[in-house]
Structures are given as structure tokens and as C-alpha cells.
Backbone bond lengths (Angstrom), bond angles and torsions (degrees), N, CA, C in turn:
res aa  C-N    CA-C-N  psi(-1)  N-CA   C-N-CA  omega(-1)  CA-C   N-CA-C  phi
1 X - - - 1.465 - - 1.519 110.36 -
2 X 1.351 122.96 125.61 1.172 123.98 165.71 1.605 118.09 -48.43
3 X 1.572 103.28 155.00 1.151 107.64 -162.84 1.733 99.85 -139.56
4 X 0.914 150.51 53.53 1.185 143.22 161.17 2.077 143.81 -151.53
5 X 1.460 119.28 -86.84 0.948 87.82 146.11 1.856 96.13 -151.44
6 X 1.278 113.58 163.47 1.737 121.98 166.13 1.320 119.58 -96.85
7 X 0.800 107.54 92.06 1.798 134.54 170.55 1.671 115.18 -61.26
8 X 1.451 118.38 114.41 1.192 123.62 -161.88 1.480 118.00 -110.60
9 X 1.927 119.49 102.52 0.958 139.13 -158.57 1.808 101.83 -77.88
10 X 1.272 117.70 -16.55 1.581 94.22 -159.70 1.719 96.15 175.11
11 X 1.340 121.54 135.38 1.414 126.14 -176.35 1.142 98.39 -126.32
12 X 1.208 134.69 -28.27 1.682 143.34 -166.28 1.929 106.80 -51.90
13 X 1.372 117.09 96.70 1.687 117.91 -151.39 1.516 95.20 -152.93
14 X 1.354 124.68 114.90 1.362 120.34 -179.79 1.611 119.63 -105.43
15 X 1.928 108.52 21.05 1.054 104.83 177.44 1.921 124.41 -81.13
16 X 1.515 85.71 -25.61 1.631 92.16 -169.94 1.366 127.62 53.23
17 X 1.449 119.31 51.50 1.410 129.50 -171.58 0.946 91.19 -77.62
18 X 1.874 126.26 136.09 1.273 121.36 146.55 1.371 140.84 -15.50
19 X 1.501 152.41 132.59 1.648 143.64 162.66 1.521 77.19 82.43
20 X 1.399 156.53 31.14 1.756 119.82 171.93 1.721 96.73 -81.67
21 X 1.523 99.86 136.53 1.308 91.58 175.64 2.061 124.86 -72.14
22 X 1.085 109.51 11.66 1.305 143.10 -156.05 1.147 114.48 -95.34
23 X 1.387 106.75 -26.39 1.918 132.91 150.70 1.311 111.14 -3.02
24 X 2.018 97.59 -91.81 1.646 95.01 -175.77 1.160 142.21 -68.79
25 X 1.716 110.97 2.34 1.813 127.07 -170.62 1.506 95.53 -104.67
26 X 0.973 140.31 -6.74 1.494 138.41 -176.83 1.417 113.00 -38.28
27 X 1.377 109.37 -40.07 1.832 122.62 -157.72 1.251 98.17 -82.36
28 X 1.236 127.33 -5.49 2.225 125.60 -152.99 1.605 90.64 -120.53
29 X 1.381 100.08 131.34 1.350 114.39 172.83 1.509 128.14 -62.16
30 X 1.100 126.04 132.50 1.900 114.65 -166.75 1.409 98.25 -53.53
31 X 1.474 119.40 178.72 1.592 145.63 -145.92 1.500 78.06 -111.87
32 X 1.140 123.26 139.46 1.721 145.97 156.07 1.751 91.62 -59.93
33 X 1.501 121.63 131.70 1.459 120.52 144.77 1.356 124.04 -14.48
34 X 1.349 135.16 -70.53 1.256 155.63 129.92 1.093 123.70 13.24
35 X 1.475 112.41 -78.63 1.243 112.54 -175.60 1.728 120.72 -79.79
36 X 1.199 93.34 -1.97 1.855 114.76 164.19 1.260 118.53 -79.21
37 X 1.626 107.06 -36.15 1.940 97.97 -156.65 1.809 87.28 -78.20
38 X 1.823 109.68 -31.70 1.802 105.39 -161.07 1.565 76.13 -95.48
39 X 1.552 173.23 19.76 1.266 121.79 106.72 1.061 160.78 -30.72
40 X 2.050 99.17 -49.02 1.221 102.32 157.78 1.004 145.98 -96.02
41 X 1.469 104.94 4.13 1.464 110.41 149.26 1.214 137.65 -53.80
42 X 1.320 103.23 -48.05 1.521 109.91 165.65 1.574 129.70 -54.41
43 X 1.536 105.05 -42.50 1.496 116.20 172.87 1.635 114.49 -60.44
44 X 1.584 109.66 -30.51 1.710 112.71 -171.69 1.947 88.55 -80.12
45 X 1.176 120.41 -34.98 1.192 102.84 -169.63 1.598 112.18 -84.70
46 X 1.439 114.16 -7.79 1.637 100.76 151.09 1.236 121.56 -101.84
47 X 1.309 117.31 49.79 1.547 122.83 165.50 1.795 103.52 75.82
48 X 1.190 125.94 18.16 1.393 109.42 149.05 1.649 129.88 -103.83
49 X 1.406 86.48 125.96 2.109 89.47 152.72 1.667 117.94 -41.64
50 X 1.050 121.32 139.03 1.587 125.62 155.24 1.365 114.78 -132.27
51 X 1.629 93.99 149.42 1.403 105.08 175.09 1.702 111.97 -132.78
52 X 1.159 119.15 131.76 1.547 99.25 -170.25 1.489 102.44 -111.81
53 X 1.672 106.23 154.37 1.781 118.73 -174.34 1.945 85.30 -120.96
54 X 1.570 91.64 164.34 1.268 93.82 154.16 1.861 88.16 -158.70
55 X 1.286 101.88 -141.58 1.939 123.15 -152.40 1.768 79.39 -115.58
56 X 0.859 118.82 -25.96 1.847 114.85 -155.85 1.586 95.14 -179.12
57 X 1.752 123.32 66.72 1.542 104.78 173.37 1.213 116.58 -86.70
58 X 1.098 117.98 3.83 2.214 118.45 174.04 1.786 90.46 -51.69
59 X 1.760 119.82 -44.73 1.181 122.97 -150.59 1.104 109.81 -96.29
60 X 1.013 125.40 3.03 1.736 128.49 -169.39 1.261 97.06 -80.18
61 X 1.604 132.44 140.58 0.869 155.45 -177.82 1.482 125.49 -38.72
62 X 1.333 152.90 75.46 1.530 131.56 -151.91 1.618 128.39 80.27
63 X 2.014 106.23 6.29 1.226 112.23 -171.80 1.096 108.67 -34.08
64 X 1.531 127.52 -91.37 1.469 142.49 -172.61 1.579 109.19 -14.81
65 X 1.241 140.28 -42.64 1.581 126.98 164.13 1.585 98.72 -69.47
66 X 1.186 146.88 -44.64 1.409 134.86 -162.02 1.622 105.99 -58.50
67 X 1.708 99.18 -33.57 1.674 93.51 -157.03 1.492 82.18 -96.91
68 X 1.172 145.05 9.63 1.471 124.54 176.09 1.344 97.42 -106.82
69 X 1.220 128.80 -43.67 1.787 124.87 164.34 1.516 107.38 -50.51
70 X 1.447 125.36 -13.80 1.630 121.74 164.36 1.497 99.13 -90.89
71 X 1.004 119.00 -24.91 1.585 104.50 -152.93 1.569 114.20 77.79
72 X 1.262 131.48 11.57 1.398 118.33 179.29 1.351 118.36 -82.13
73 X 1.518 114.97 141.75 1.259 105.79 163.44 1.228 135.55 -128.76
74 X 1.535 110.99 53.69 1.074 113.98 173.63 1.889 96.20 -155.96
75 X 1.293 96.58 163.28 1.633 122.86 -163.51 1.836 114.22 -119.46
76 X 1.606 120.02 92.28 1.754 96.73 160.07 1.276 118.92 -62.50
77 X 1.249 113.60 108.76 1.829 129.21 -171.24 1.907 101.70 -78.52
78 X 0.921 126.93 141.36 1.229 139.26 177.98 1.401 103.43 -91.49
79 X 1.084 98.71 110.41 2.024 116.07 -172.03 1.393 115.11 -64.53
80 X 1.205 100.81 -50.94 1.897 105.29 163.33 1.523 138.62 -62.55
81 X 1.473 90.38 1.85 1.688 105.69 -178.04 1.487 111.08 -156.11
82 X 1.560 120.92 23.43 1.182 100.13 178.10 1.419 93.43 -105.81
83 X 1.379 148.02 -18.51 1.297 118.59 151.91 1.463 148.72 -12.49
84 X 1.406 96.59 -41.94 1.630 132.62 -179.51 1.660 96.22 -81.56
85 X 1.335 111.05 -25.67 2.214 82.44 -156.33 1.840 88.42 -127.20
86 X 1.746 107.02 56.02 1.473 121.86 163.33 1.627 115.33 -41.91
87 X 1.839 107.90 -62.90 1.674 128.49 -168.59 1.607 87.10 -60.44
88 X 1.743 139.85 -34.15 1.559 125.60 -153.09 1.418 107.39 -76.77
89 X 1.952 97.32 -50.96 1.592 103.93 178.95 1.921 117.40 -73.06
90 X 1.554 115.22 -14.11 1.737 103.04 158.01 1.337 96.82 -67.70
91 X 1.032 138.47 -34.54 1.787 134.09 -165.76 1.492 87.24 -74.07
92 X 1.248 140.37 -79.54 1.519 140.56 -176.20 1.720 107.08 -30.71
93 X 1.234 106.70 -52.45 1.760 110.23 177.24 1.496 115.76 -29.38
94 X 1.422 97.57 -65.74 1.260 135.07 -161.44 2.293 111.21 -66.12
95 X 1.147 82.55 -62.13 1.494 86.31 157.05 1.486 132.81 -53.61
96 X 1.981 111.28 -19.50 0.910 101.44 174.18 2.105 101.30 127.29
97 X 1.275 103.47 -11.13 1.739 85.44 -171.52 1.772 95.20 -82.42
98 X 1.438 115.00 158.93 1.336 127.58 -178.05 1.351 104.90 -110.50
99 X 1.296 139.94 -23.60 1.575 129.51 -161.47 1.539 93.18 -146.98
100 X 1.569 88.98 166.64 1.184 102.38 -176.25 1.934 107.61 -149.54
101 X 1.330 104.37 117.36 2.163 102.51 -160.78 1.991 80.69 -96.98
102 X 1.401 90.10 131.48 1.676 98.27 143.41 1.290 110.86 -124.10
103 X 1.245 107.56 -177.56 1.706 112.82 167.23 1.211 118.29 -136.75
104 X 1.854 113.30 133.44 1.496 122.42 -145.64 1.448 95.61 -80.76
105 X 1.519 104.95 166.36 1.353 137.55 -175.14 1.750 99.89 -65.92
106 X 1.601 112.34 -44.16 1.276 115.51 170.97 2.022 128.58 -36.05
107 X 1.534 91.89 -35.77 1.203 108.55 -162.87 1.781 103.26 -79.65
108 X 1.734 112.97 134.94 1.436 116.08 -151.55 1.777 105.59 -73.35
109 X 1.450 97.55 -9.33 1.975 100.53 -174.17 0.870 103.62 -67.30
110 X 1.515 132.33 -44.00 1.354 128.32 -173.87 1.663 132.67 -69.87
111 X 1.081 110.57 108.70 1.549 115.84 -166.41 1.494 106.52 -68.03
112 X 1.356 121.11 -61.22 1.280 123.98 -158.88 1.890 107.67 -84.41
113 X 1.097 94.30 171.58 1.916 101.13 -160.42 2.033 83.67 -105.49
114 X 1.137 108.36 148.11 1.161 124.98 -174.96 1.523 114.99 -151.33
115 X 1.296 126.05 176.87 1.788 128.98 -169.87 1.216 91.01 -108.43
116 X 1.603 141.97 114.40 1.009 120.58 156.13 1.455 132.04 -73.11
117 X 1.268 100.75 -19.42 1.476 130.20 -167.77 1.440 106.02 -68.64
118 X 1.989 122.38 -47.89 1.157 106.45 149.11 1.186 133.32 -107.87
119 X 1.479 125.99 66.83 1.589 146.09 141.56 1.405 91.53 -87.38
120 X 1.084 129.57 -72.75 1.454 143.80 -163.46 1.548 107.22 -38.82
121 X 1.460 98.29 -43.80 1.759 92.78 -168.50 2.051 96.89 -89.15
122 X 1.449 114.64 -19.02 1.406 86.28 166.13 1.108 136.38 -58.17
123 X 1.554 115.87 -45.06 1.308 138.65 -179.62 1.231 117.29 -54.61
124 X 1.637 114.48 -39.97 1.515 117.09 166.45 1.520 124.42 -45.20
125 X 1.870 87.19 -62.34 1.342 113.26 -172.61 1.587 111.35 -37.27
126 X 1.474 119.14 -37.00 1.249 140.72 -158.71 1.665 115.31 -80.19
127 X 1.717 86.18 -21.99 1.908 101.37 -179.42 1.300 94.32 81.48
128 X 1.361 128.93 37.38 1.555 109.25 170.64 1.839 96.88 -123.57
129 X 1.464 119.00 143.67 1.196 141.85 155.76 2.173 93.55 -25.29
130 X 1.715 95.86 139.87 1.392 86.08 170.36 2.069 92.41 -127.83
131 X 1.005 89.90 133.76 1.868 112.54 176.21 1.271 100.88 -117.64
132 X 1.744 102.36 131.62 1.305 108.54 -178.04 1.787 104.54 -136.15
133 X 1.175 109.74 117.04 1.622 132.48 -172.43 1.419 98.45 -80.95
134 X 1.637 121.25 114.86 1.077 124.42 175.36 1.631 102.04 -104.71
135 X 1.649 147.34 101.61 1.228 151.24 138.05 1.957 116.20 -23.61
136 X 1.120 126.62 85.62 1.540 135.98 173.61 1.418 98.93 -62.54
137 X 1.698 124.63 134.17 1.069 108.50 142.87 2.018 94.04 -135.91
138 X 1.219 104.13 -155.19 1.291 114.41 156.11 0.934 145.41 -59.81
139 X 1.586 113.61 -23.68 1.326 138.25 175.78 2.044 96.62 -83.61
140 X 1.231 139.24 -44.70 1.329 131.31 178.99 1.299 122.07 -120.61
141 X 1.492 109.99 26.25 1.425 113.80 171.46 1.212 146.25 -56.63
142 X 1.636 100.23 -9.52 1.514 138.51 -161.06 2.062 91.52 -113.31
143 X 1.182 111.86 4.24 1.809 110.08 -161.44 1.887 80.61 -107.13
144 X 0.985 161.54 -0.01 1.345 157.17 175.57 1.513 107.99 -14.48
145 X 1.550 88.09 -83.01 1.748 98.68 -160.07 1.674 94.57 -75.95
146 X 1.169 136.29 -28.74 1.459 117.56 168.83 1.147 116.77 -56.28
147 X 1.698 135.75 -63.69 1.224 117.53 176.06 1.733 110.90 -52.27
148 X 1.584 129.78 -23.08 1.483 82.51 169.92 1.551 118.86 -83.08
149 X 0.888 123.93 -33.60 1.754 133.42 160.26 1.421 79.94 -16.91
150 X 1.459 133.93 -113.46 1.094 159.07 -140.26 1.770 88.64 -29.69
151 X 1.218 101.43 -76.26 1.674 117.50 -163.88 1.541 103.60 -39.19
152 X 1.788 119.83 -53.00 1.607 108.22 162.99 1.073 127.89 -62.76
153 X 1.410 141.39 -25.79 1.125 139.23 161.11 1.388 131.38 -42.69
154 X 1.360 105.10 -7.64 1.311 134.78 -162.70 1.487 126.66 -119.06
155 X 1.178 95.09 -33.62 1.400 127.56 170.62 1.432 110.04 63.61
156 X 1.569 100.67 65.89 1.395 125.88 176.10 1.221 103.57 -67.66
157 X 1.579 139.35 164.55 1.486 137.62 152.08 1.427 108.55 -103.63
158 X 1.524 114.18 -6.00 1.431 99.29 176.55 1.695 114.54 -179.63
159 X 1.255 107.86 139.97 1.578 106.31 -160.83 1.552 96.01 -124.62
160 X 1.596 113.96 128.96 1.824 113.98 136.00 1.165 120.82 -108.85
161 X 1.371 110.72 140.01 1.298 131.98 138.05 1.446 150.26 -74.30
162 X 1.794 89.77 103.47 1.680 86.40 -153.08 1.236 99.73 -96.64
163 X 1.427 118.32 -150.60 1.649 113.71 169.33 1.378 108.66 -152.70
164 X 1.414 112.34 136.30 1.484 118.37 176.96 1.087 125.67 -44.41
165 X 1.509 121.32 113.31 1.719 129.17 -178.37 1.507 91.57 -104.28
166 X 1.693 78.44 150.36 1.541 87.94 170.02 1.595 140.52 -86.39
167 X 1.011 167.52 143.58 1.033 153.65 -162.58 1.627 115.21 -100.92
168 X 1.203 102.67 9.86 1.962 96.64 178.02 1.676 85.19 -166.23
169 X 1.735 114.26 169.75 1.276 104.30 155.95 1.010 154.47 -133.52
170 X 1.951 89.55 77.44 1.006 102.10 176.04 1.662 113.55 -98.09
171 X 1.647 93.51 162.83 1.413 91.72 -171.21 1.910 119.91 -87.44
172 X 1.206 96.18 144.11 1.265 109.06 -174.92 1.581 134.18 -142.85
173 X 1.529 132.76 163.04 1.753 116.59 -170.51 1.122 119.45 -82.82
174 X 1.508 97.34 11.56 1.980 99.74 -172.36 1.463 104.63 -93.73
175 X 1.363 126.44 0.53 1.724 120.75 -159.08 1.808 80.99 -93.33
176 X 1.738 111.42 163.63 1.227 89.04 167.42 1.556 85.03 -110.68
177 X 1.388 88.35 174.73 1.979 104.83 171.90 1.673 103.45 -94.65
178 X 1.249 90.23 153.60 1.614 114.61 -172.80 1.385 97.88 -54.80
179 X 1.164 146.38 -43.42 1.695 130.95 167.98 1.137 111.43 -60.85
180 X 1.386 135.54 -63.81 1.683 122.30 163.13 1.555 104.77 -35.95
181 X 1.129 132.23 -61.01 1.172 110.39 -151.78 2.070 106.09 -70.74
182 X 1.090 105.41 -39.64 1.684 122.25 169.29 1.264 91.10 -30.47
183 X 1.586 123.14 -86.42 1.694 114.43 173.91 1.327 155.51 -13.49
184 X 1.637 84.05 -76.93 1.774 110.22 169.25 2.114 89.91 -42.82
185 X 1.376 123.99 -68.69 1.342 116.87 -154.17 1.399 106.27 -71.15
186 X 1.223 128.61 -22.09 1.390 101.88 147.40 1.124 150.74 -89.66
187 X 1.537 110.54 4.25 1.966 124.93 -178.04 2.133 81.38 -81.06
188 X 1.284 118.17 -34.90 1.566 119.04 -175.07 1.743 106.00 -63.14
189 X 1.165 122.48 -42.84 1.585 114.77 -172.28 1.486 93.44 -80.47
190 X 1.111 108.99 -48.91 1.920 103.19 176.39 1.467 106.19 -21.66
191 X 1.641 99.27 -87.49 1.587 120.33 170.18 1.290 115.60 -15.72
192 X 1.636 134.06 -62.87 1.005 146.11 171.08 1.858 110.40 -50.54
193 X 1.394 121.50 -33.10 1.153 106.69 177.35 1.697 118.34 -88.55
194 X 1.317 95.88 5.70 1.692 93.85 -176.92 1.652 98.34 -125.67
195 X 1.170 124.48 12.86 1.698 128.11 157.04 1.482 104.36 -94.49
196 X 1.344 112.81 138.88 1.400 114.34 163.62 2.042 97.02 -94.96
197 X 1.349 82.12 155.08 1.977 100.85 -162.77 1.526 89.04 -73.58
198 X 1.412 109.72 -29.05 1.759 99.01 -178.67 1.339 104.06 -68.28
199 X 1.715 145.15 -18.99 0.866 140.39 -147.76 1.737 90.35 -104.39
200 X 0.981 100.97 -64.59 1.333 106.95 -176.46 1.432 110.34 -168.34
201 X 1.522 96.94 142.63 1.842 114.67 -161.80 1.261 106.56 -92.78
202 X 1.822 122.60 100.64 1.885 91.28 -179.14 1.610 98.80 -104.45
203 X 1.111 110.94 150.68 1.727 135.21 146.35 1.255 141.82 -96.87
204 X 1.519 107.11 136.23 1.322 104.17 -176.18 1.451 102.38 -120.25
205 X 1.652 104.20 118.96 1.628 141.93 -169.47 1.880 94.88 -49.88
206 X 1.644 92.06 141.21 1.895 90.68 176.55 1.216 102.69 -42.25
207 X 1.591 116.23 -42.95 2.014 125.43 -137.77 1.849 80.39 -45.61
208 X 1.666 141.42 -16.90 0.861 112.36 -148.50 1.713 89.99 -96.45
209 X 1.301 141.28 13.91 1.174 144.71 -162.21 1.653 119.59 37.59
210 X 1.353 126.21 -138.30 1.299 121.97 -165.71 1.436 101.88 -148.39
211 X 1.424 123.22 30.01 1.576 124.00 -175.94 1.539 94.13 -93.06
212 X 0.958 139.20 -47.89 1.466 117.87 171.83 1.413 124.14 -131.08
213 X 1.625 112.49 54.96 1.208 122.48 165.20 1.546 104.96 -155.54
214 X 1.267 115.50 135.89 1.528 129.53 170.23 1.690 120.84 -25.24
215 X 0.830 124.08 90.08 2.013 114.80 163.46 1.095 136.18 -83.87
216 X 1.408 128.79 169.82 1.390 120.68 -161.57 1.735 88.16 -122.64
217 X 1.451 119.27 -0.36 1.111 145.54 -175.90 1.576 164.05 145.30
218 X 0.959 154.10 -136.34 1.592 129.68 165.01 2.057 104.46 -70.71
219 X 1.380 94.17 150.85 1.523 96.41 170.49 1.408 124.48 -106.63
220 X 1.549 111.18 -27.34 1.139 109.06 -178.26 1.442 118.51 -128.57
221 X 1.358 105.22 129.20 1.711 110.38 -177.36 1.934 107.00 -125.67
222 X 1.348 104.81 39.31 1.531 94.71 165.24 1.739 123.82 -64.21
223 X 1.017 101.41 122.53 1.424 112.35 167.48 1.804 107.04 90.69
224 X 1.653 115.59 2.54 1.056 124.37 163.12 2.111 110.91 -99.59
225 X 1.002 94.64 -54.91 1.618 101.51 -172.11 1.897 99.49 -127.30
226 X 0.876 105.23 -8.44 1.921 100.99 174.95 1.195 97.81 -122.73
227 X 1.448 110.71 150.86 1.674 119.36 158.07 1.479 107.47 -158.70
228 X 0.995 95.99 168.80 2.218 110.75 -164.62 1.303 98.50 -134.40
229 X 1.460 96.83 112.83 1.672 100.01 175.70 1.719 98.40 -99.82
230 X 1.390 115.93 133.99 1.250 138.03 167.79 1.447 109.46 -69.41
231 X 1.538 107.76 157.35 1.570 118.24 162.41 1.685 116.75 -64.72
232 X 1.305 105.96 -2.32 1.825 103.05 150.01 0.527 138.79 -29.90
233 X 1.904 91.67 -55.13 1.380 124.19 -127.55 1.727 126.12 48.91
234 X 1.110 105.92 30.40 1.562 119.12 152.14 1.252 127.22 -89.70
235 X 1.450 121.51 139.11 1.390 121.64 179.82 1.686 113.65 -92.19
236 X 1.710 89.24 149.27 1.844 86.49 174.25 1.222 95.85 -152.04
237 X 0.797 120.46 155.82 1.679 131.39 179.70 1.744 108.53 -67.47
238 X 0.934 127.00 -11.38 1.877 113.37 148.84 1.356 94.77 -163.33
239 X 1.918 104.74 -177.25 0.955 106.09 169.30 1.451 128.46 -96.73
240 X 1.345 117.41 34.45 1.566 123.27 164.76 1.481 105.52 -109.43
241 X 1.255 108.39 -16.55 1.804 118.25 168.01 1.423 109.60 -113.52
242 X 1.472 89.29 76.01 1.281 104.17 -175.25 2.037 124.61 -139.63
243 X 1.434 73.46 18.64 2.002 94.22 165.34 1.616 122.98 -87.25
244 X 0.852 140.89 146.72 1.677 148.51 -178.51 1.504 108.20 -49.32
245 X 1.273 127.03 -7.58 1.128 128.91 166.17 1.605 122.24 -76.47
246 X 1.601 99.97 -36.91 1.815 111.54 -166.84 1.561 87.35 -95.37
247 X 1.201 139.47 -14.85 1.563 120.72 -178.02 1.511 108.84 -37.63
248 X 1.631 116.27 141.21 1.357 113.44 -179.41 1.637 88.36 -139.69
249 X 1.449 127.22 7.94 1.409 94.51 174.27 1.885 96.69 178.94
250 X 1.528 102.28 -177.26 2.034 78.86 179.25 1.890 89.42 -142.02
251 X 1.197 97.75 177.11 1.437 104.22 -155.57 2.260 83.63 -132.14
252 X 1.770 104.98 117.50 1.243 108.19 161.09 1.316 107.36 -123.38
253 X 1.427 120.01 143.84 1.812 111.01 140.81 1.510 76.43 65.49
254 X 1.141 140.95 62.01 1.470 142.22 141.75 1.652 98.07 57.59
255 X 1.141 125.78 20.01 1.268 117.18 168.24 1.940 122.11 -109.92
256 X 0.971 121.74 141.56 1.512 107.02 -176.63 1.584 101.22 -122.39
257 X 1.409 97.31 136.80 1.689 109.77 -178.82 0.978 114.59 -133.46
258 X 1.689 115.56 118.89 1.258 127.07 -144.35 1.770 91.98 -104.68
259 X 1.644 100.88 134.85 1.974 89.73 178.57 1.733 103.56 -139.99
260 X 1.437 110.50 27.51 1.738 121.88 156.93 0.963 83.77 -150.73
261 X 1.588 88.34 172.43 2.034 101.85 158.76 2.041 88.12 -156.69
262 X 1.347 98.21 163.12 1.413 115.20 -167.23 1.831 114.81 -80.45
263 X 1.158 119.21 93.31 1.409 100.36 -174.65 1.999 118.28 -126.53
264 X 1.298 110.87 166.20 1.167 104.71 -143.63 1.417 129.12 105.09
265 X 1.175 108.58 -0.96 1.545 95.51 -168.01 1.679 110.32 -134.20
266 X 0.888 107.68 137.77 2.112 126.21 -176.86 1.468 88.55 -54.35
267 X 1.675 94.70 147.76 1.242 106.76 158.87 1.690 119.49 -102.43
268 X 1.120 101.33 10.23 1.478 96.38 -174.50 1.569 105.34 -91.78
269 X 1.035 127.12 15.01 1.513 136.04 -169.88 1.856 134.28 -169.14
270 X 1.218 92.61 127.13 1.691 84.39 -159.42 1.142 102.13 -52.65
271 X 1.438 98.76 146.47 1.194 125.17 -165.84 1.893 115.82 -95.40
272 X 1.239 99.16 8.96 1.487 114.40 158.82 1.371 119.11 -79.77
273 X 1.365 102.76 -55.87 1.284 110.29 -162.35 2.311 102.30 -85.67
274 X 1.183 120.50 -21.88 1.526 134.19 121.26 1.687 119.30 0.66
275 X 1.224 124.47 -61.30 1.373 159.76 161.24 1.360 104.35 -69.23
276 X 1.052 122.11 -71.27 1.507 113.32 174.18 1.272 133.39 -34.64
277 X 1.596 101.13 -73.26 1.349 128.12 143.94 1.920 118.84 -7.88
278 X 1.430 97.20 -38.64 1.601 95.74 -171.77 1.452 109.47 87.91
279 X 0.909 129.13 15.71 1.912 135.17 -174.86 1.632 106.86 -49.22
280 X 1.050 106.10 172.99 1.717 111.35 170.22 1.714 95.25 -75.14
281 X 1.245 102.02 157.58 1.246 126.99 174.06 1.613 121.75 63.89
282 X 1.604 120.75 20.41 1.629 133.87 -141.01 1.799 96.21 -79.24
283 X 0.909 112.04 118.61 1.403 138.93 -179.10 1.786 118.10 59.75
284 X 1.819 95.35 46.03 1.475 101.84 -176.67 1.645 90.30 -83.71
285 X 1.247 94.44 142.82 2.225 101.88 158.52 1.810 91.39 -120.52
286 X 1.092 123.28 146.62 1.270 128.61 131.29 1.426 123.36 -113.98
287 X 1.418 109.18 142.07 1.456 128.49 174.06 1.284 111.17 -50.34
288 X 1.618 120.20 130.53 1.481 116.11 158.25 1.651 143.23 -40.53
């Protein structure tokens, strides 16, 4: 499990998919190249990991040095346009990224109808691994074995299944309830016992915590060992807690200074949906 922080290149995104955590940064202008490569420089030289997100990072300006000054190797590819940016991801290859995540047509956030078939063959074409992020809610909980159908048809190497978090808390029909979710994770290990791993690898995303599936240990450490710095440049303990409410700290001059931290809360379960939930202690910060 990664351990450090996600550094946020760019929010500027005119899809407006439902749950994007990308919501509250919309209004802030993307990060200059520049002022990215000497951020994270600065952050690696006080002992943090980085990983950078953006709205569309295949397109961000000079990616391929950002993600090799991270060391990352992998890319969320923008499904509606990575057809178009074939020559960027051989350039991404080449520099070094190995995978490439979209997210299927199956999944209920996505409004508009798209080819998956050719996303799939760009990404190939490109020599990069194709990962495909399936979003569960209530509305396609019953879509399981089609998205994996779909995903071999495709000749994915590897699928998660995550599940729609919410982005505020308010309540809504997209969360699933703890009996859907009880289900969904076991129709998923099923699945898993009748795929061979050579065929295709599926996963099931922490967001699903550890209340009714086996761990090897805690899943979520936002705002303990991860944090997501916004185009603020405010800190929050991830990027789905990432509204003016969860700020716990601000990031200058490559330095981050933390002035709450989140307590009360299990690590065996995101700690968003924790809050949601109504848990003891639901949107306590205390000061250091």
C-alpha cells in the first residue's frame, strides 16, 4: 500500500461524472510544469513519496518527466480521449509507465456512451497493461459478471472493483448498504474462483474495507500516513476528503504543516464512508 502523499496536477474536466472526487478543485487553475517538478522535489527531499492525479494526466503538459521524477508507473487514462492521445501513451511507454486504469461504460457515473473496445486497443497498441475500474453502486450491482465478460472481451489484464464514495454527507442512492455490499464481495471472490489469474486478475479496491472479507491488514490511513494536496494547496487526508470542511493542514515552499489530524476512526475502513455511516466521533479534527 502506498504510503505518502498525491499531489494534484490539474482539475480542469468537463465531464462531471457523478462521485468525481474532483468536485471541489474545479474552480483552481492547473499547476505550471514548474511549479510541480520543484514541489515535488521538495516533498521527496523531506522524506515523502509522491504520486500525482490530475482530470486528464496523459495530457498534462511534460507528464512523462513528472511520473518518472515520481517513479510512477501507471496513468488514469481519460476514456473519452485516449483514443486520440495514441503517439502520448508510446511516449508514456517509453519513459517507463506500465499500466494504464480506465473506467467501464458499465459503471453508473458515467453519463456519456463511449467505445470501450477502442480505448482498449489504444492502450494496447501503446504496449501498456490495460486496468479497468469498475464503480458499484445500486444502480449496477446486478452488472458483476458482465463487466467481467466485458473486461475479457477486451483483453484486459486486470480489473477492480471499487465502489462509489460519496463526496459530501449527504445522503444519497448511490452509497451501497452493508447487505449489498456483503453480496457484491462475495458474487467477487466467486468470480475470482472461476477466472484463471492468467486470464484476468480481478481486485477488490480497499474503498471496500475489511467487514466482510479477510485482510492482511488496515486499509485506510488518510490523514494518518496519506494525504492529497489540492490546487489550494491545502492538505486533507485524501482525495475524496477533499472539501473545505476535511482540510487538516496547508502545503508552502514544498513544506506541509499539519494543524488537525482525524481521530476516532478504524482503520479497517474508509474513513469517509466511517462519517457517512454516522460513526462515533463523525467529522471530529483535533488540533495537534
Amino acid at each position: 500500500m502506498f504510503e505518502g502523499v498525491y499531489y494534484l496536477l490539474d482539475a480542469n474536466c468537463s465531464h462531471l461524472c457523478e462521485g468525481c472526487f474532483l468536485e471541489s478543485q474545479r474552480v483552481y487553475n492547473p499547476r505550471d510544469f514548474e511549479t510541480s517538478i520543484n514541489d515535488i522535489t521538495k516533498l521527496q527531499t523531506n522524506g515523502f513519496k509522491v504520486k500525482v492525479t490530475a482530470s486528464n494526466i496523459v495530457r498534462y503538459p511534460n507528464i512523462e518527466k513528472i511520473l518518472s521524477l515520481c517513479e510512477q508507473n501507471y496513468v488514469l487514462a481519460d476514456i473519452f480521449t485516449v483514443q486520440q492521445d495514441i503517439d502520448i501513451l508510446e511516449r508514456l511507454h517509453d519513459s517507463g509507465v506500465e499500466i494504464a486504469f480506465i473506467t467501464s461504460s458499465h459503471s453508473s457515473n458515467i453519463k456519456d456512451r463511449f467505445s470501450i473496445e477502442h480505448a482498449s486497443e489504444a492502450i494496447k497498441k501503446a504496449g501498456l497493461e490495460l486496468a479497468i475500474s469498475y464503480i458499484l453502486s445500486p444502480q449496477n450491482k446486478n452488472e458483476i459478471h458482465n463487466m467481467i465478460a466485458e473486461a475479457i472481451s477486451v483483453d484486459a489484464d486486470s480489473i477492480r472493483f471499487m465502489r462509489y464514495l460519496p463526496t459530501n454527507l449527504n445522503q444519497n442512492d448511490l452509497n451501497l448498504s452493508r447487505q449489498e455490499e456483503r453480496i457484491i464481495i462475495k458474487e467477487i471472490y466467486n468470480a475470482q474462483e472461476g477466472v484463471p489469474k492468467e486470464q484476468l486478475r480481478i481486485y477488490i479496491h480497499g474503498h471496500f474495507g475489511t467487514k466482510f472479507r479477510p485482510s492482511k491488514g488496515p486499509v485506510c490511513f488518510a490523514g494518518e500516513k496519506i494525504f492529497f494536496i489540492g490546487l489550494d494547496n491545502i492538505v486533507y487526508p485524501c482525495e475524496f476528503l477533499s472539501s473545505p470542511e476535511f482540510a487538516i493542514g496547508t502545503f508552502q515552499n514544498g513544506h506541509i504543516k499539519l494543524e488537525k489530524k482525524l481521530c476516532g476512526y478504524e482503520n479497517d475502513e474508509c474513513k469517509l464512508l466511517q462519517m457517512y455511516h454516522n460513526k462515533k466521533y463523525i467529522g471530529r479534527f483535533i488540533k495537534n
